[in-house]
C-alpha beads as a LAMMPS data file, in Angstrom:
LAMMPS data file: protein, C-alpha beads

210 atoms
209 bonds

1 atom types
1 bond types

-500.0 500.0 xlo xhi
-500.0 500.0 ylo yhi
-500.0 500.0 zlo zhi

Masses

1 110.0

Atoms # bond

1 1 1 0.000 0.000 0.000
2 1 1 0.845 3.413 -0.824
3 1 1 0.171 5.899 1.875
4 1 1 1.386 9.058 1.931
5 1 1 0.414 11.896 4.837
6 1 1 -0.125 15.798 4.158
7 1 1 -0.493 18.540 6.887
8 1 1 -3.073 20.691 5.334
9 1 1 -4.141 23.831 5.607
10 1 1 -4.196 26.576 8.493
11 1 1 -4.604 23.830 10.982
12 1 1 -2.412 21.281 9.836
13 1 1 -5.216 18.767 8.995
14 1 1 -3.555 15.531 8.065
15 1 1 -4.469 14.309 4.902
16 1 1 -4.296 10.969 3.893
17 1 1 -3.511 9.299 0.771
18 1 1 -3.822 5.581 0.070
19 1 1 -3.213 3.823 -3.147
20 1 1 -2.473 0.584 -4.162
21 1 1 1.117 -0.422 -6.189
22 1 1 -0.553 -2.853 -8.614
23 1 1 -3.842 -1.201 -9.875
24 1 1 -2.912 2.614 -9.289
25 1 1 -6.191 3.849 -7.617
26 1 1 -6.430 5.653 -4.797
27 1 1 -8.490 7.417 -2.088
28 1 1 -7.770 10.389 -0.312
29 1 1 -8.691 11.250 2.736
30 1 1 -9.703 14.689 4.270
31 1 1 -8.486 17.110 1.731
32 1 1 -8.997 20.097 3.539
33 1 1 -6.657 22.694 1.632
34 1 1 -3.462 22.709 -0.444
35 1 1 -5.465 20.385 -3.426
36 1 1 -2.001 21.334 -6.194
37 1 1 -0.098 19.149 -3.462
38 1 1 -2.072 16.523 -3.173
39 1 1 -2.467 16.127 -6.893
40 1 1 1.846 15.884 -7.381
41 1 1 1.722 13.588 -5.054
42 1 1 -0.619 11.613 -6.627
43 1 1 1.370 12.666 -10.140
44 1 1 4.603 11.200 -8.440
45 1 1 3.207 7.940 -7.812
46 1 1 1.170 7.671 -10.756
47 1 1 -2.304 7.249 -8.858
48 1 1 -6.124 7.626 -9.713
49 1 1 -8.356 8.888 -7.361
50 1 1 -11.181 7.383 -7.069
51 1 1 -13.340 8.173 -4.015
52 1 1 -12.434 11.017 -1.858
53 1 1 -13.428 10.141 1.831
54 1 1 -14.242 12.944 4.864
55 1 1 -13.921 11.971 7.997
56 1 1 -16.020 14.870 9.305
57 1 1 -17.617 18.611 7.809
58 1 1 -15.500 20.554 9.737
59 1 1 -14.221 22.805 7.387
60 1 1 -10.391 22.272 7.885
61 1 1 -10.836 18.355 6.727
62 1 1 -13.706 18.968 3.635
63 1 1 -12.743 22.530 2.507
64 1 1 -11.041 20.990 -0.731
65 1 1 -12.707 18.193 -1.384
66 1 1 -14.877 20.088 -4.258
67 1 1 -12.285 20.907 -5.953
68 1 1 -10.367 17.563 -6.292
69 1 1 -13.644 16.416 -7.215
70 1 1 -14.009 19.006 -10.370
71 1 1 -10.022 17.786 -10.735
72 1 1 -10.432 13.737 -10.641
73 1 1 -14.059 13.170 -11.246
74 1 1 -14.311 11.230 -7.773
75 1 1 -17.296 10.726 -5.160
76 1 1 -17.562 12.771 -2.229
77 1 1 -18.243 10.131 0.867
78 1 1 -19.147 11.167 4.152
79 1 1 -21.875 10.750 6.662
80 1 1 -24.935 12.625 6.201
81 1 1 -25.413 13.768 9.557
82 1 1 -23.142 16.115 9.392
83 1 1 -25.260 18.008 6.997
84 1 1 -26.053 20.593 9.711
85 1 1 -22.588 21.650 10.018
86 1 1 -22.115 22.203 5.705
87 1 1 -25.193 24.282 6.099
88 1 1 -23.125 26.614 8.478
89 1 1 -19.739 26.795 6.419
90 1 1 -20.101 30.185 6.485
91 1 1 -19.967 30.462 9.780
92 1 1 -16.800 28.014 9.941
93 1 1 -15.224 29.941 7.541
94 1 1 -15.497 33.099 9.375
95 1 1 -13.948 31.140 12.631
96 1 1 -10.819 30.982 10.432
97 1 1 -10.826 34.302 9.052
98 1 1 -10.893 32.705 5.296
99 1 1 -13.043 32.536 2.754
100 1 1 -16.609 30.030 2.570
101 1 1 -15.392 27.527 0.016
102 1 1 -18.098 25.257 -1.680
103 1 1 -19.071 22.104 0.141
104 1 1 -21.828 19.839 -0.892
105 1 1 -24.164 17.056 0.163
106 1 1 -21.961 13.505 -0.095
107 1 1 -22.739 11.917 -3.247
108 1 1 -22.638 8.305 -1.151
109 1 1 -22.867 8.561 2.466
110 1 1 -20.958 6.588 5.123
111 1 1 -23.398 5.053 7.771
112 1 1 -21.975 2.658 10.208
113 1 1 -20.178 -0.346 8.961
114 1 1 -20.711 0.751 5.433
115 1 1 -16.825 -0.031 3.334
116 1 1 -14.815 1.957 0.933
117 1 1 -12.807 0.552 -1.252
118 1 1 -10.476 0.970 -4.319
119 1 1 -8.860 -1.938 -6.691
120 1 1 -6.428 -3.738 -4.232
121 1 1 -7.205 -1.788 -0.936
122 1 1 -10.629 -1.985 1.528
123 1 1 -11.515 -0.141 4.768
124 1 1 -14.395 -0.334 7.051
125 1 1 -16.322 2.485 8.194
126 1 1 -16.549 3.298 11.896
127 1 1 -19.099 5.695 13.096
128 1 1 -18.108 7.628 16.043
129 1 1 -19.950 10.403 16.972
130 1 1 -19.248 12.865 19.415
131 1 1 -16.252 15.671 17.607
132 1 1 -19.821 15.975 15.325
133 1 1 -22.107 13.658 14.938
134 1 1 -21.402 12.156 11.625
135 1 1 -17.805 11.725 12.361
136 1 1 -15.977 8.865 10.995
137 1 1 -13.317 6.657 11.523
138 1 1 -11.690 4.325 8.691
139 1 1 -10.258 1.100 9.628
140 1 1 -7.907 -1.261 7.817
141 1 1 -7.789 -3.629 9.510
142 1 1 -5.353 -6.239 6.664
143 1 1 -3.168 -2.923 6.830
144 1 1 -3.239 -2.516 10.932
145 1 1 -4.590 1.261 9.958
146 1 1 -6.937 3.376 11.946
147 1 1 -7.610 6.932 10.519
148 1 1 -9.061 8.185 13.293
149 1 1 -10.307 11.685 11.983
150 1 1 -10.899 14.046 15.457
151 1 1 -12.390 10.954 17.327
152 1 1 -8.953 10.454 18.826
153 1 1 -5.451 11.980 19.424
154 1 1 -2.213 11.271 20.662
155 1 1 -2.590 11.291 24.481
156 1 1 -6.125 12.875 23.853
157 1 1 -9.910 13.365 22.246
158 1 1 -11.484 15.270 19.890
159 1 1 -12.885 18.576 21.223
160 1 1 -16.527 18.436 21.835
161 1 1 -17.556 22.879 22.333
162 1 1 -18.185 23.395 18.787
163 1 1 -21.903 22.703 17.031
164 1 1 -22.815 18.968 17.388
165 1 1 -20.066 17.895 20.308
166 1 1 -21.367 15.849 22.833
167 1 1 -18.333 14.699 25.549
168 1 1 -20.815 11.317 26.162
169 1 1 -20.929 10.726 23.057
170 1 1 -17.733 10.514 22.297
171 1 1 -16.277 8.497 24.933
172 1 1 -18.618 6.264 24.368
173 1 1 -17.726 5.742 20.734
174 1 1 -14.145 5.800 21.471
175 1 1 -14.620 2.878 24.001
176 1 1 -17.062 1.106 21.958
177 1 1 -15.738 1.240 18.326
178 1 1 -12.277 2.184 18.442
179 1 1 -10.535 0.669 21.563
180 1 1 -11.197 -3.213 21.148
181 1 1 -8.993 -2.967 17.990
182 1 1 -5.470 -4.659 17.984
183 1 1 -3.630 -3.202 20.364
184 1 1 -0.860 -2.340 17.570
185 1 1 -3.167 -0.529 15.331
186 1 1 -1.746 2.232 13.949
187 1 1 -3.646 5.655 14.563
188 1 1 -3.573 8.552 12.164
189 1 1 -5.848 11.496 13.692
190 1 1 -6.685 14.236 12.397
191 1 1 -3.872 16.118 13.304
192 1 1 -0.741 15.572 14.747
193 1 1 1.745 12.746 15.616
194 1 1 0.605 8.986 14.823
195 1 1 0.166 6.575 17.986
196 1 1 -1.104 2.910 18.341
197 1 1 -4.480 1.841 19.855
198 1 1 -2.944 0.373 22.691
199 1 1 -0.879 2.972 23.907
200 1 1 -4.016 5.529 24.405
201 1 1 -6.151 2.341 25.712
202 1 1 -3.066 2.258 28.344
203 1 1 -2.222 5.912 28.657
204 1 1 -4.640 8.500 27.291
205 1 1 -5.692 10.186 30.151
206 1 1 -8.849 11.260 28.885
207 1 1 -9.933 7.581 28.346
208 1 1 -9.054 6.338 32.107
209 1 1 -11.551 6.961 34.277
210 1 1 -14.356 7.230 31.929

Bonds

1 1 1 2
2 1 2 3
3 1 3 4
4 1 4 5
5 1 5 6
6 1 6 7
7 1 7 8
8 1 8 9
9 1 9 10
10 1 10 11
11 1 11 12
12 1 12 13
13 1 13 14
14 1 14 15
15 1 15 16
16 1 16 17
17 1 17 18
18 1 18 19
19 1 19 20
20 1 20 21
21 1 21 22
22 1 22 23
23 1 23 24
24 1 24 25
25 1 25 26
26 1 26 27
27 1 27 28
28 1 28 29
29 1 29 30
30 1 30 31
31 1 31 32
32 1 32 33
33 1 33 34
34 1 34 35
35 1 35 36
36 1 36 37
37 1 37 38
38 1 38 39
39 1 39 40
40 1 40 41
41 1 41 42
42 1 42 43
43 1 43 44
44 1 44 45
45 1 45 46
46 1 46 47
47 1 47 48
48 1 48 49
49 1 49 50
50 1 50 51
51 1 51 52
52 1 52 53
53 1 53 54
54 1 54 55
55 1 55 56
56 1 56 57
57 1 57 58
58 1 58 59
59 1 59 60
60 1 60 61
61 1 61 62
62 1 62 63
63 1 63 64
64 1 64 65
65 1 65 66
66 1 66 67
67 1 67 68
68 1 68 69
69 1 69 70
70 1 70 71
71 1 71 72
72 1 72 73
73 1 73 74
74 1 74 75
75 1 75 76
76 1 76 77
77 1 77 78
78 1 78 79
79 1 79 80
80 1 80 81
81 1 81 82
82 1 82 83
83 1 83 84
84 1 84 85
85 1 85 86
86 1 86 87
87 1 87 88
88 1 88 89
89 1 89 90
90 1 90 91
91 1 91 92
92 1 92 93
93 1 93 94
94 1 94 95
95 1 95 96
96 1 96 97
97 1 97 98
98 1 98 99
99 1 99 100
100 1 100 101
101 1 101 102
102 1 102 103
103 1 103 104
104 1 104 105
105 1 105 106
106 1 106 107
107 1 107 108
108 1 108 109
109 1 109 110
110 1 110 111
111 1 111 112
112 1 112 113
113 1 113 114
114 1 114 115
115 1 115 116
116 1 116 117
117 1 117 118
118 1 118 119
119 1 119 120
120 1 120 121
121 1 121 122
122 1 122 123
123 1 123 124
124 1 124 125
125 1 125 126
126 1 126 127
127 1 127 128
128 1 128 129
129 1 129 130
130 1 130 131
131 1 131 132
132 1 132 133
133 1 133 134
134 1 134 135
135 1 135 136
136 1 136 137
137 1 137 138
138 1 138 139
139 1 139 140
140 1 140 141
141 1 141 142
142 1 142 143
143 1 143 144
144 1 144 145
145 1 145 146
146 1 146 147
147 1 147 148
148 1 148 149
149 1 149 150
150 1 150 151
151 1 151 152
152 1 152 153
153 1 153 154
154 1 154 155
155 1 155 156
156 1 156 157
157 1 157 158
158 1 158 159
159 1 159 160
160 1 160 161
161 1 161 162
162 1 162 163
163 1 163 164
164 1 164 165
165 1 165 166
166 1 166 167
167 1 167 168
168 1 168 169
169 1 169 170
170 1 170 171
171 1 171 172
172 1 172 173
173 1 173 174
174 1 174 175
175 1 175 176
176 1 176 177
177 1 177 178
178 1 178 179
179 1 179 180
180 1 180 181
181 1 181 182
182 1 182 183
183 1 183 184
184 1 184 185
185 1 185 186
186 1 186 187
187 1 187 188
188 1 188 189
189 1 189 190
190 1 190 191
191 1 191 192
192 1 192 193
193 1 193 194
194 1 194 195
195 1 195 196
196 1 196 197
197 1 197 198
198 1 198 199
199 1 199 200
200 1 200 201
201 1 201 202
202 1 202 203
203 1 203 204
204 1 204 205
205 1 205 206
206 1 206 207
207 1 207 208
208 1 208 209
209 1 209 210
């Protein structure tokens, strides 16, 4: 598998794209901002997208996805209940100080163990609401991948004081869908350093007493 890991944007979203060496298709994975990189890279490996996958509709992680569409031809995916939260890009753009960009309704959305998958490469959709409530989580699980969006951090948890957060709520889907992976699954969040699901099982200290 190809995988290669962008920090996007103002806040450093971490984009994610995965490809496989033998058919040359590819998904990528909140493309928030900085679309001309993303497409070399996918030049420099010689890769097709073919789905583009959000992890959430905040705007840092789905502010580009319309235009890699226009670029590649690919499907939007995310999960519709996030809808609310497109409908108030303006807003989220203003947070930022930026412009609104355009963001649409997914053309496939992502409920609960739901897949994506390109020629060669397959992940299964985990829905973990709580950063918003449509907020997803990809696992590979042949791979040993988790791309954990803003469910879950390096030593600590999405935030949960902007529109749609609910601390409860995601807890509970950190306990219940993410932390009875393989202990060495590898977790890329949204932003930030990469850790393994069963160091912030052991460690995170948001996820010890709760």
């Amino acid at each position: 598998m190809i995988h290669e890991i962008l920090s996007v944007g103002p806040l450093q979203c971490n984009c994610s794209i995965l490809g496989d060496e033998t058919s040359r298709e590819a998904m990528v994975v909140d493309p928030g901002d900085d679309i001309p990189r993303i497409l070399a890279l996918l030049a420099k490996h010689h890769l097709t997208v073919k789905q583009i996958v959000i992890t959430h509709a905040h705007i840092d992680h789905i502010a580009g996805a319309q235009q890699l569409k226009r670029t590649t031809g690919a499907p939007i995916l995310y999960n519709q209940l996030d809808l609310p939260l497109v409908r108030m890009m303006d807003l989220q753009a203003s947070w930022l100080g930026i412009s609104t960009p355009e963001v649409l309704p997914p053309d496939v959305d992502l409920p609960d163990q739901s897949t994506v998958s390109i020629a060669g490469l397959s992940a299964n959709i985990l829905h973990t609401p709580g950063h918003t409530p449509g907020s997803l989580c990809l696992h590979l699980p042949a791979q040993r991948l988790l791309l954990a969006g803003d469910t879950l951090f390096a030593g600590s948890v999405g935030r949960t004081d902007l529109p749609g957060g609910d601390t409860k709520t995601l807890l509970r889907s950190i306990h219940n869908q993410l932390l009875s992976l393989p202990e060495e699954t590898k977790v890329i969040p949204g932003h930030g350093p990469s850790t393994l699901i069963g160091t912030e099982r052991d460690h995170n200290p948001f996820l010890q007493a709760s």
